[in-house]
VONUFI-631767 format. One line per field, with one value per residue: residue number from 1; x, y, z of N, C-alpha, C, O in turn. Coordinates in nm, 2 decimals. Layout:
BEGIN
k <- c(NUM ...)
nX <- c(X ...)
nY <- c(Y ...)
nZ <- c(Z ...)
caX <- c(X ...)
caY <- c(Y ...)
caZ <- c(Z ...)
cX <- c(X ...)
cY <- c(Y ...)
cZ <- c(Z ...)
oX <- c(X ...)
oY <- c(Y ...)
oZ <- c(Z ...)
***
This chain:
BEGIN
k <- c(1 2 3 4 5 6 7 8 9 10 11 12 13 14 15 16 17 18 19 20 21 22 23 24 25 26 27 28 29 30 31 32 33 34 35 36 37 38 39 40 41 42 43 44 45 46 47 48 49 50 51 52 53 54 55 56 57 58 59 60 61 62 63 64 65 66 67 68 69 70 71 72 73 74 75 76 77 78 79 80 81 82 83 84 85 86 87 88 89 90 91 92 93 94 95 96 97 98 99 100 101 102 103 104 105 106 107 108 109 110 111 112 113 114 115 116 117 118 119 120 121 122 123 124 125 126 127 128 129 130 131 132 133 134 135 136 137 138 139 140 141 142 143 144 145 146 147 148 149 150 151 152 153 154 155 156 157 158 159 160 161 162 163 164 165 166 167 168 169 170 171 172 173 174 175 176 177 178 179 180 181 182 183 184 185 186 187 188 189 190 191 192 193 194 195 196 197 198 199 200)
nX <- c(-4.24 -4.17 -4.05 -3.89 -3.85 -4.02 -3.83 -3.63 -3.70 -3.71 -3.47 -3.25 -2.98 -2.74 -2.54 -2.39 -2.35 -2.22 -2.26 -2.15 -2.21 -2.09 -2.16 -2.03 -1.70 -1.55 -1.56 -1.64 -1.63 -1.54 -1.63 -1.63 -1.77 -1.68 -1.73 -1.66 -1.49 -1.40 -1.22 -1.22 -1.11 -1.12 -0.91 -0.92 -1.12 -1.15 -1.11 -1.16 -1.16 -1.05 -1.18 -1.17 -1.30 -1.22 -1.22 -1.18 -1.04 -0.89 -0.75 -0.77 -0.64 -0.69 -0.71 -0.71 -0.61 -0.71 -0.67 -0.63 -0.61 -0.73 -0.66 -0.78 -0.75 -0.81 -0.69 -0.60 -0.46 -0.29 -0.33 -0.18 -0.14 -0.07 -0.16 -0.19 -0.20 -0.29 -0.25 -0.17 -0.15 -0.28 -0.23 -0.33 -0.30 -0.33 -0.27 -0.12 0.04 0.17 0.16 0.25 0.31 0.42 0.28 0.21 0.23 0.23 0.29 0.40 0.27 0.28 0.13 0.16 0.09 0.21 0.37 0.47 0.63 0.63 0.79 0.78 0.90 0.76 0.76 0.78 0.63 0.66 0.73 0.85 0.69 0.72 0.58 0.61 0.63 0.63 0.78 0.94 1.07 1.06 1.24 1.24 1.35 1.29 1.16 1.19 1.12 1.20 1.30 1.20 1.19 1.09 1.13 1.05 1.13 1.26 1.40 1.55 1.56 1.68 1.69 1.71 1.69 1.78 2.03 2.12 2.10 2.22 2.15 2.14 2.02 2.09 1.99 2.05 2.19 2.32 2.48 2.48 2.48 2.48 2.81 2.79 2.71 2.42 2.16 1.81 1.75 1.74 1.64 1.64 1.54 1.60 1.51 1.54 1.72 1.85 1.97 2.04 2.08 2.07 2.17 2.01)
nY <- c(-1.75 -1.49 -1.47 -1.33 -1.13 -0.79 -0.63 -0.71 -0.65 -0.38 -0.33 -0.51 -0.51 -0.61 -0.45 -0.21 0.14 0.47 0.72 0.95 1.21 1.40 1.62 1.74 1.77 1.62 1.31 1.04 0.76 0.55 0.30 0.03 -0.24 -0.47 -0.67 -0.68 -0.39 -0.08 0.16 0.45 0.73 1.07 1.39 1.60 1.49 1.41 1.18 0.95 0.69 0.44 0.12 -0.08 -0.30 -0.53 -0.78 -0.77 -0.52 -0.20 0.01 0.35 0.59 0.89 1.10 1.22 1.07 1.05 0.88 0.54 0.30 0.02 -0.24 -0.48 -0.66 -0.87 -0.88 -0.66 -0.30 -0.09 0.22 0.51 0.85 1.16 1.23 1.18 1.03 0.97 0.77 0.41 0.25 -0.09 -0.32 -0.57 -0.82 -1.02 -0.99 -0.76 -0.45 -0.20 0.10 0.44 0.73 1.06 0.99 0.99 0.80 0.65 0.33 0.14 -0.13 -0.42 -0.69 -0.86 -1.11 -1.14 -0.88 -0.55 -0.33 0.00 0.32 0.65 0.96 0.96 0.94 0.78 0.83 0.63 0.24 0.02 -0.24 -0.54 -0.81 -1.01 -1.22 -1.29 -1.02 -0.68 -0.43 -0.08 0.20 0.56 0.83 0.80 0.71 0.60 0.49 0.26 -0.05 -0.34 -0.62 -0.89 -1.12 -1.36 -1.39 -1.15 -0.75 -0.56 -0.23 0.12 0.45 0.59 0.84 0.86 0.78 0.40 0.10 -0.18 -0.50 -0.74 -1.00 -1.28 -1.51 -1.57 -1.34 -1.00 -0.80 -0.47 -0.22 0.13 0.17 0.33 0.28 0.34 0.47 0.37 0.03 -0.16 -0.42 -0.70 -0.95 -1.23 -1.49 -1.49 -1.24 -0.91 -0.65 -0.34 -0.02 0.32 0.63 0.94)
nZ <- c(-1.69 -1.50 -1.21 -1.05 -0.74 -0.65 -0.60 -0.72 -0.96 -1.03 -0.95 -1.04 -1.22 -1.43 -1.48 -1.32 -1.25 -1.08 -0.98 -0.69 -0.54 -0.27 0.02 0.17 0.35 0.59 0.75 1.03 0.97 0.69 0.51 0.31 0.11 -0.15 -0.44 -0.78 -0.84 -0.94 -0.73 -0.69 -0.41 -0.38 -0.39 -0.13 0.07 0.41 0.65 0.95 1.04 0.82 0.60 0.36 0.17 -0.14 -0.40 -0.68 -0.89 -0.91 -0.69 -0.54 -0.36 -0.26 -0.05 0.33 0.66 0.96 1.18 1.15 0.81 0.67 0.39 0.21 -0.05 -0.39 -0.63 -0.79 -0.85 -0.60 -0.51 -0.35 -0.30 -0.24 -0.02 0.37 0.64 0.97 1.13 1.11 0.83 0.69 0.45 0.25 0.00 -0.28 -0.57 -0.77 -0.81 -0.55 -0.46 -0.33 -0.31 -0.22 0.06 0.35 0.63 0.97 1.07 0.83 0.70 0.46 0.34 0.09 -0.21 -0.50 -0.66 -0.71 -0.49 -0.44 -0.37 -0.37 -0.27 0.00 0.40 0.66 1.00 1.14 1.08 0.86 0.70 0.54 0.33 0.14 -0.16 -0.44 -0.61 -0.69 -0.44 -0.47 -0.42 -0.38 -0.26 -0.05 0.33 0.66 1.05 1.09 0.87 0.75 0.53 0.37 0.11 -0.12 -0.42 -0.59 -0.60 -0.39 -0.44 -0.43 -0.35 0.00 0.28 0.57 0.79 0.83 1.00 0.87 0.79 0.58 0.39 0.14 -0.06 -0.33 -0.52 -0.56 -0.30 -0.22 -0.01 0.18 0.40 0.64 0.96 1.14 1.30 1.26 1.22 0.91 0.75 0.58 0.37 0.16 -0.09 -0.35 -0.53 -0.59 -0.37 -0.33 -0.24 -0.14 0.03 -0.04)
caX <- c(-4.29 -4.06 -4.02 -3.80 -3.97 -4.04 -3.75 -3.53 -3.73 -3.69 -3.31 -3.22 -2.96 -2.68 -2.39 -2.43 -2.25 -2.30 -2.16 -2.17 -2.13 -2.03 -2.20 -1.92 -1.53 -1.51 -1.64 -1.59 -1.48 -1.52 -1.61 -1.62 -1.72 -1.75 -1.68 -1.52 -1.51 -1.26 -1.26 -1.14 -1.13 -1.07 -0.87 -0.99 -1.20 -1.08 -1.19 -1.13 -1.10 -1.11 -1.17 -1.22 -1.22 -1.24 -1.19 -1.11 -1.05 -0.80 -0.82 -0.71 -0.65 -0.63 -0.76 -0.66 -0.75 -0.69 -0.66 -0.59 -0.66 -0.71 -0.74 -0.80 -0.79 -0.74 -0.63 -0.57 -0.32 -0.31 -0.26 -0.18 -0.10 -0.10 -0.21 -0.19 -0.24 -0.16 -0.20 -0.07 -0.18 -0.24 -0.22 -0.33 -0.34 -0.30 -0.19 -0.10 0.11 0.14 0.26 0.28 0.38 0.39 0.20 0.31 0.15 0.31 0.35 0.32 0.22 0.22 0.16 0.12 0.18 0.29 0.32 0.61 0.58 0.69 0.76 0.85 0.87 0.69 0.78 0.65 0.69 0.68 0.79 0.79 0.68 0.67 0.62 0.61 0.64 0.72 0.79 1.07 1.05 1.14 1.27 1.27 1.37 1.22 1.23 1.11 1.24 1.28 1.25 1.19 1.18 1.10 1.07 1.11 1.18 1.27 1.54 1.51 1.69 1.59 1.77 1.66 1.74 1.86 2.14 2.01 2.21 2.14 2.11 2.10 2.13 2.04 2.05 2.11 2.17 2.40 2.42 2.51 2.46 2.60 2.86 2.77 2.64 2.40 1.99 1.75 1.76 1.69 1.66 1.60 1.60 1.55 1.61 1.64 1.75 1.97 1.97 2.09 2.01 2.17 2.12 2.03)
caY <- c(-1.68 -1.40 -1.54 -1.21 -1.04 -0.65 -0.53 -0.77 -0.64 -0.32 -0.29 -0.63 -0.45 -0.67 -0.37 -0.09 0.24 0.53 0.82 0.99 1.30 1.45 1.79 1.80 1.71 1.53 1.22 0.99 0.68 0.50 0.17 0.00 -0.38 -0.47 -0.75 -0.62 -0.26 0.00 0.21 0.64 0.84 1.20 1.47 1.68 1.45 1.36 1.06 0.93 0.58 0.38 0.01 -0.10 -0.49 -0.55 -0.90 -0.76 -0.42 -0.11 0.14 0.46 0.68 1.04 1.15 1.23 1.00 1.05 0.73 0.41 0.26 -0.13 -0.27 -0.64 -0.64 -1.00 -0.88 -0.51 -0.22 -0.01 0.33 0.62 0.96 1.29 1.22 1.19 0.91 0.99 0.62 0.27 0.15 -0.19 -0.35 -0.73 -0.82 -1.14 -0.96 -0.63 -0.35 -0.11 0.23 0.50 0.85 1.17 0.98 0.98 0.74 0.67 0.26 0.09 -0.28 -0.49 -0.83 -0.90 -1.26 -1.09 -0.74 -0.47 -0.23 0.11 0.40 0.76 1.07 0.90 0.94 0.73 0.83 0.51 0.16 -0.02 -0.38 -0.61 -0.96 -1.02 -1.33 -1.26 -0.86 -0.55 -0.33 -0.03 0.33 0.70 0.96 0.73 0.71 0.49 0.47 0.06 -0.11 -0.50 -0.63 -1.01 -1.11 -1.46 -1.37 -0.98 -0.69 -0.43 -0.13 0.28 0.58 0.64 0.97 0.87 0.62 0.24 -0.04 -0.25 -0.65 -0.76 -1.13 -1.30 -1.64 -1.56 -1.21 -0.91 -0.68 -0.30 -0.13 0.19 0.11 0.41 0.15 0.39 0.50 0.27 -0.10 -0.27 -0.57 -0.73 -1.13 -1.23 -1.59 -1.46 -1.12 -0.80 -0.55 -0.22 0.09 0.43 0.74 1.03)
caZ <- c(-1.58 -1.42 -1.07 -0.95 -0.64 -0.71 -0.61 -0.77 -1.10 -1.07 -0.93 -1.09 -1.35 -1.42 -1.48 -1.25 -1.22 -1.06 -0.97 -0.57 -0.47 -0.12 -0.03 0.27 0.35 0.70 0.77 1.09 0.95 0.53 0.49 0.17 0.08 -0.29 -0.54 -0.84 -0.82 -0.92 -0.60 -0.63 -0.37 -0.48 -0.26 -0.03 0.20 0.60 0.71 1.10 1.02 0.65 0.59 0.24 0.14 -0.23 -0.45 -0.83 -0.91 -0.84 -0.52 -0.59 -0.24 -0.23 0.07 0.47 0.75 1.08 1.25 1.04 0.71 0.64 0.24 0.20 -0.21 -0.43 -0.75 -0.83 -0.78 -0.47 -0.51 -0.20 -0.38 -0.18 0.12 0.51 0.73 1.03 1.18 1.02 0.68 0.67 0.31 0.20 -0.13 -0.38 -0.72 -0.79 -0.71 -0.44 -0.51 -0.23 -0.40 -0.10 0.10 0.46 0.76 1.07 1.02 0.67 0.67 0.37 0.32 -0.07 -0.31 -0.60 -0.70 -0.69 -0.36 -0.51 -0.28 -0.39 -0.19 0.09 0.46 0.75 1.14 1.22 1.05 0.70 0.70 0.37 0.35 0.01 -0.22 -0.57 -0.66 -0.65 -0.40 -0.52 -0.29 -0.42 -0.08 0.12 0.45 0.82 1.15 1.07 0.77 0.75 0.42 0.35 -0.01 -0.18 -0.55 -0.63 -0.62 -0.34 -0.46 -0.47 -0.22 0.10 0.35 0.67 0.83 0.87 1.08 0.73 0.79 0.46 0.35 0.01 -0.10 -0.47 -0.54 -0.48 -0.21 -0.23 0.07 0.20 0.51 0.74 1.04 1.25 1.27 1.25 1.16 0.78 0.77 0.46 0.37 0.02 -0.12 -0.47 -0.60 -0.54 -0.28 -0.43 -0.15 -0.15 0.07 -0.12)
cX <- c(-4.17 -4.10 -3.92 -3.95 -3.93 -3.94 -3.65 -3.58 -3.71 -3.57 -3.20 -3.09 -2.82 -2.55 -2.50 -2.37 -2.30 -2.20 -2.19 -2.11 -2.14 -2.09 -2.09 -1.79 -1.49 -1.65 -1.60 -1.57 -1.60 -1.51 -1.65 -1.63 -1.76 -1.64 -1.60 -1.59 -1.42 -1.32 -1.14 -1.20 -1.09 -0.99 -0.98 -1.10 -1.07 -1.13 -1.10 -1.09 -1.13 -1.05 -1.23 -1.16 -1.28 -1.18 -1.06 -1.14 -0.93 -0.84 -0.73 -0.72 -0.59 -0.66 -0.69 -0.69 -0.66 -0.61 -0.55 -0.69 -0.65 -0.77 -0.71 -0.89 -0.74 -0.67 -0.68 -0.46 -0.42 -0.27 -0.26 -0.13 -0.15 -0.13 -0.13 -0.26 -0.18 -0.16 -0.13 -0.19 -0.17 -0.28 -0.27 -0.35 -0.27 -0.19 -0.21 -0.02 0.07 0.24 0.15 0.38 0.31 0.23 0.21 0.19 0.24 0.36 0.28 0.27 0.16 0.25 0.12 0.19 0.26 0.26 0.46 0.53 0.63 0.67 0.84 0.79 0.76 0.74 0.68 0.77 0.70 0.77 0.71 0.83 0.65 0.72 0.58 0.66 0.69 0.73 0.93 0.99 1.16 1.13 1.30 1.25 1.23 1.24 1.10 1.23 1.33 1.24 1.26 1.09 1.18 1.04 1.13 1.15 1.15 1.37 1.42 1.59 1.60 1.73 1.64 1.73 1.79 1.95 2.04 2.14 2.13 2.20 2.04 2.13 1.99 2.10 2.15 2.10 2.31 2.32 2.48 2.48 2.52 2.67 2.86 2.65 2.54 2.27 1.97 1.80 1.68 1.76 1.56 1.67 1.47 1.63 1.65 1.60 1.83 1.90 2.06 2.01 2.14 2.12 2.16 2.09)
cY <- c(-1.61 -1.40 -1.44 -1.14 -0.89 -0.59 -0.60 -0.69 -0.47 -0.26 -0.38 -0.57 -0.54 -0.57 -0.24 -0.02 0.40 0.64 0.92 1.08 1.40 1.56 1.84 1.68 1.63 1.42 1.17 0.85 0.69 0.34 0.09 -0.20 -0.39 -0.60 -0.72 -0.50 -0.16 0.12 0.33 0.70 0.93 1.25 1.56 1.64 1.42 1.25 1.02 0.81 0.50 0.22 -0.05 -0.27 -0.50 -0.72 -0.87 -0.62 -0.34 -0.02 0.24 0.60 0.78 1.12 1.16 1.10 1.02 0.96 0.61 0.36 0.09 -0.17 -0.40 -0.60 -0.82 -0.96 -0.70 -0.44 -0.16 0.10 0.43 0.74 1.11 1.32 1.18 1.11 0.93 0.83 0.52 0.26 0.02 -0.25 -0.49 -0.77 -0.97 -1.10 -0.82 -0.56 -0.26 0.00 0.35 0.61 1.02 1.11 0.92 0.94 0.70 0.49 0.19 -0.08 -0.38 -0.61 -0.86 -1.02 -1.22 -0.99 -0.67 -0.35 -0.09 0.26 0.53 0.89 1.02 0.90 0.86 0.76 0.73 0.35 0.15 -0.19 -0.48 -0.71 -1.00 -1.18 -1.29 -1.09 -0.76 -0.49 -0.22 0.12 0.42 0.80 0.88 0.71 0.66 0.50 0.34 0.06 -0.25 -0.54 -0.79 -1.04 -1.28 -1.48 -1.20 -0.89 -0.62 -0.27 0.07 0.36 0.58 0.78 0.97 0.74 0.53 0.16 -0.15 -0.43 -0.69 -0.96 -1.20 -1.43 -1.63 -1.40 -1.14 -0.83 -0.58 -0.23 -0.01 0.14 0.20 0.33 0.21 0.44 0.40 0.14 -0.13 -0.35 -0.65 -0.91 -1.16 -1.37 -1.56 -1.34 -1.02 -0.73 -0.46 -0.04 0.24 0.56 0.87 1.21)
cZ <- c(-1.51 -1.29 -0.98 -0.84 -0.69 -0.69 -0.66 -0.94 -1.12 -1.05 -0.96 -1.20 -1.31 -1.41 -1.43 -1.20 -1.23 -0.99 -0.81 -0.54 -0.34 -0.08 0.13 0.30 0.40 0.74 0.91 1.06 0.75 0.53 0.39 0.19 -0.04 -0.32 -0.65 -0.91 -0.87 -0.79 -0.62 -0.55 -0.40 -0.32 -0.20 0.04 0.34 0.64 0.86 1.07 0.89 0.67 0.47 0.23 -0.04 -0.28 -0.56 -0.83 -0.85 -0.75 -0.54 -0.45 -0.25 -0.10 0.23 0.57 0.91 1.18 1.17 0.95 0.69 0.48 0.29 0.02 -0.26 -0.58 -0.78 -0.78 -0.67 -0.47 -0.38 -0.35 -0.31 -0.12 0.21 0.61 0.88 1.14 1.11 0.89 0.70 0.56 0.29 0.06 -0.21 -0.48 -0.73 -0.73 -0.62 -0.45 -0.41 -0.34 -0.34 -0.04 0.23 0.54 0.88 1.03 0.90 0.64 0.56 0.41 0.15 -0.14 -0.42 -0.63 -0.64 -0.58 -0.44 -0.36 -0.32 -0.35 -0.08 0.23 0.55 0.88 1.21 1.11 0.93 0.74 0.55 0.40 0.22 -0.05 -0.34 -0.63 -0.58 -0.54 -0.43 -0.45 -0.40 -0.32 -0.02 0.23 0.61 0.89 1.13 0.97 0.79 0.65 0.38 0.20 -0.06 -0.30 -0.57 -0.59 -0.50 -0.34 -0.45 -0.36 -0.08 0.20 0.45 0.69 0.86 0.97 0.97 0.80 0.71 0.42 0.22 -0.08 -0.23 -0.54 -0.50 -0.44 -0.22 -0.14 0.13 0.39 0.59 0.80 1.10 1.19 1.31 1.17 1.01 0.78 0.66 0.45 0.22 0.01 -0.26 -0.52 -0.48 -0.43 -0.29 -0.32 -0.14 -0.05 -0.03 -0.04)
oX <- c(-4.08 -4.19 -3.89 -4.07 -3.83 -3.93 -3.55 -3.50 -3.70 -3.54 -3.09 -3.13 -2.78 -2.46 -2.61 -2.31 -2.37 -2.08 -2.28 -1.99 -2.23 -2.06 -2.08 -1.79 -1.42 -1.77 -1.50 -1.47 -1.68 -1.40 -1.78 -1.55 -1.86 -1.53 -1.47 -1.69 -1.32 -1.44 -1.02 -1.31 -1.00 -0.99 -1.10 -1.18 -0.95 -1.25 -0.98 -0.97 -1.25 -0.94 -1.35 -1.06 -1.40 -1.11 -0.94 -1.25 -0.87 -0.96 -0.61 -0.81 -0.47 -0.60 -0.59 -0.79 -0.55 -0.50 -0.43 -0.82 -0.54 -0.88 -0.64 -1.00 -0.66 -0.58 -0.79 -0.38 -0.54 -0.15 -0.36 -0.09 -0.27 -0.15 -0.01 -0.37 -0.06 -0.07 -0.02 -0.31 -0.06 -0.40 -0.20 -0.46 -0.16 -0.08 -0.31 0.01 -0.05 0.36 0.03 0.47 0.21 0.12 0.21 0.08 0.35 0.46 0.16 0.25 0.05 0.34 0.00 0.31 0.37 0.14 0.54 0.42 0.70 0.57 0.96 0.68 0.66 0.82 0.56 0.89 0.75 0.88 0.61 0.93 0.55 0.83 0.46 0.72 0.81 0.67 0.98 0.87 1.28 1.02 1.36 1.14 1.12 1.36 0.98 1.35 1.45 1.17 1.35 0.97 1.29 0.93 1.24 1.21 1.04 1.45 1.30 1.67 1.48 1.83 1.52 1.85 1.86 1.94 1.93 2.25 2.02 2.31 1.92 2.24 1.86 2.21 2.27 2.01 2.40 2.21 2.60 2.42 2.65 2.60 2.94 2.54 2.50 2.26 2.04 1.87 1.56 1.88 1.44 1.77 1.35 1.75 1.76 1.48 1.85 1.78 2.17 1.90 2.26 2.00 2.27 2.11)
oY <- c(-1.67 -1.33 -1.47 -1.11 -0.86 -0.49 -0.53 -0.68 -0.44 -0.15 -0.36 -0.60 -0.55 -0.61 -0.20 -0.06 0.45 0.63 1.00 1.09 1.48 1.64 1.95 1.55 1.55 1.44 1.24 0.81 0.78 0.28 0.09 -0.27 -0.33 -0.63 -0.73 -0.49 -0.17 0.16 0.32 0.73 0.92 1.21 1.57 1.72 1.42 1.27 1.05 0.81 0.50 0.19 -0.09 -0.33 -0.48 -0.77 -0.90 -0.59 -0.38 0.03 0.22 0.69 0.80 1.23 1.09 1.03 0.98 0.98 0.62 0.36 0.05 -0.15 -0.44 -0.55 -0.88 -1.03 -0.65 -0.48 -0.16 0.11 0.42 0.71 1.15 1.44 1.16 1.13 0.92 0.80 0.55 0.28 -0.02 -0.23 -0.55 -0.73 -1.02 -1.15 -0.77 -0.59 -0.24 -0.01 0.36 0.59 1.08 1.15 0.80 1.01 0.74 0.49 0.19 -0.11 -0.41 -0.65 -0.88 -1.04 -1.26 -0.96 -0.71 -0.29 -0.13 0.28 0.53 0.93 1.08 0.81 0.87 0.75 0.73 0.38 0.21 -0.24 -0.46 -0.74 -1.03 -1.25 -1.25 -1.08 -0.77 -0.50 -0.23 0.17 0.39 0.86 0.90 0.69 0.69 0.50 0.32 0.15 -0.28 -0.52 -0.83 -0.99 -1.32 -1.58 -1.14 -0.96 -0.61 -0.23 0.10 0.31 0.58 0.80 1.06 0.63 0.56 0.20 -0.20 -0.43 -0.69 -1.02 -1.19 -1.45 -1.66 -1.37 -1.19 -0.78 -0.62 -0.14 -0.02 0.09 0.16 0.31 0.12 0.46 0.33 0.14 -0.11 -0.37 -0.65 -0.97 -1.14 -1.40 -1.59 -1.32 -1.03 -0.74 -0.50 0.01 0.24 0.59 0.89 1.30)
oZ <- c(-1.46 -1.26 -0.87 -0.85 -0.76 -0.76 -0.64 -1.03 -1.24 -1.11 -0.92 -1.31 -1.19 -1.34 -1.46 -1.10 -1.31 -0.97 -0.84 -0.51 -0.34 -0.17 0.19 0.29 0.34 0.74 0.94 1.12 0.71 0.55 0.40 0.24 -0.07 -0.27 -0.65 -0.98 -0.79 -0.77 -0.60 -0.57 -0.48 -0.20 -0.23 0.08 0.35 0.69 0.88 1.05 0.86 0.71 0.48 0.26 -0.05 -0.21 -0.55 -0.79 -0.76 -0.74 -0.55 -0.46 -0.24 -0.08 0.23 0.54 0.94 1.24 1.14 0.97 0.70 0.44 0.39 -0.02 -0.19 -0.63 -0.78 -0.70 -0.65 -0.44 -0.31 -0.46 -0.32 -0.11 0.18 0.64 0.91 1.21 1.05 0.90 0.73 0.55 0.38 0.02 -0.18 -0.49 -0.68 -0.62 -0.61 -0.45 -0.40 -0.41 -0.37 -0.08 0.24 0.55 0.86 0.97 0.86 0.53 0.55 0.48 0.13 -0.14 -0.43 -0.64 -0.55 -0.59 -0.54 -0.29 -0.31 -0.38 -0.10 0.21 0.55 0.89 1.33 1.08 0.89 0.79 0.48 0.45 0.23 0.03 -0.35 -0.73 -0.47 -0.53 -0.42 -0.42 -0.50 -0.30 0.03 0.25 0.64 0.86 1.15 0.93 0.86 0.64 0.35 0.17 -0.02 -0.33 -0.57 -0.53 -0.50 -0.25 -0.48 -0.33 -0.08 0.17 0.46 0.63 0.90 0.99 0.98 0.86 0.72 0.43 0.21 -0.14 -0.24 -0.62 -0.43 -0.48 -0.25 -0.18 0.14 0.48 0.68 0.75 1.17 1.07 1.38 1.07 1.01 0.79 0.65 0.48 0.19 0.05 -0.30 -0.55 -0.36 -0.41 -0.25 -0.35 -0.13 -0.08 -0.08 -0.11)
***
């Protein structure tokens, strides 16, 4: 005896994928809950405010947003790529990387257990935050007023564009920093691996 109610029987489909499309650009906000999902936005929307929470799957952001963005992911990558934030990002994530590529918000806020942060051609008008557990972070012309960098196993090495007042220390690791003292503060604390930073 099939014991589903009617609408379990006829929207009951165990794999389900589907395809949505937009007949306009700007939205006022984006909010997203799903289990395991892969999650693209394409370019050329605006959104006011975006809040996506996923489990399993990757999140693939191309788009504007006005305000601020919040992910809460457990296992996938995080992509930003060609966009415009003009509030904070705030990042949470279990497993996976996080890769930021021209993709400028004012502050950046990760918190991630394992996974390499990756950042190239990316500017923020405001601060870079990472609290990190096991993964590289890794810089290509990057650039924040602050940076503050906490990692407990991984290298933080790449170029960045303006002077820092660098506060670097590292249980087991070398450090490489350049010695022009002045800008903003990085401040980086690692119990194991290098720190390798260069202005380009």
């Amino acid at each position: 005896i099939d014991k589903r109610n009617l609408f379990e029987k006829l929207f009951g489909f165990n794999d389900l994928k589907f395809d949505l499309y937009l007949t306009v650009d700007s939205f006022d906000s984006l909010k997203i809950d799903c289990t395991t999902s892969d999650i693209n936005i394409e370019e050329g929307f605006n959104f006011n405010d975006v809040v996506i929470n996923n489990v399993t799957g990757d999140i693939v952001f191309n788009s504007n947003v006005e305000n601020d963005i919040t992910i809460e992911n457990t296992t996938g990558d995080i992509i930003f790529k060609n966009c415009k934030i003009n509030g904070d990002v705030k990042i949470k994530t279990t497993s996976g990387d996080i890769k930021f590529e021209k993709a400028n918000c004012n502050n950046l806020n990760i918190v991630v257990t394992t996974g390499e942060s990756i950042l190239k051609e990316t500017f923020l008008t405001g601060d870079l935050n990472i609290d990190g557990g096991t993964g590289d972070v890794k810089f290509s012309s990057f650039d924040a007023n602050n940076i503050n960098i906490k990692l407990t196993t991984g290298d933080v090495m790449g170029t960045i564009l303006s002077n820092k007042i660098f506060k670097v220390k590292s249980t087991t690791g070398d450090i490489e920093v350049p010695n022009i003292q002045s800008g903003g503060n990085c401040i980086i604390n690692i119990t194991t691996g290098d720190v390798i930073i260069e202005y380009k």
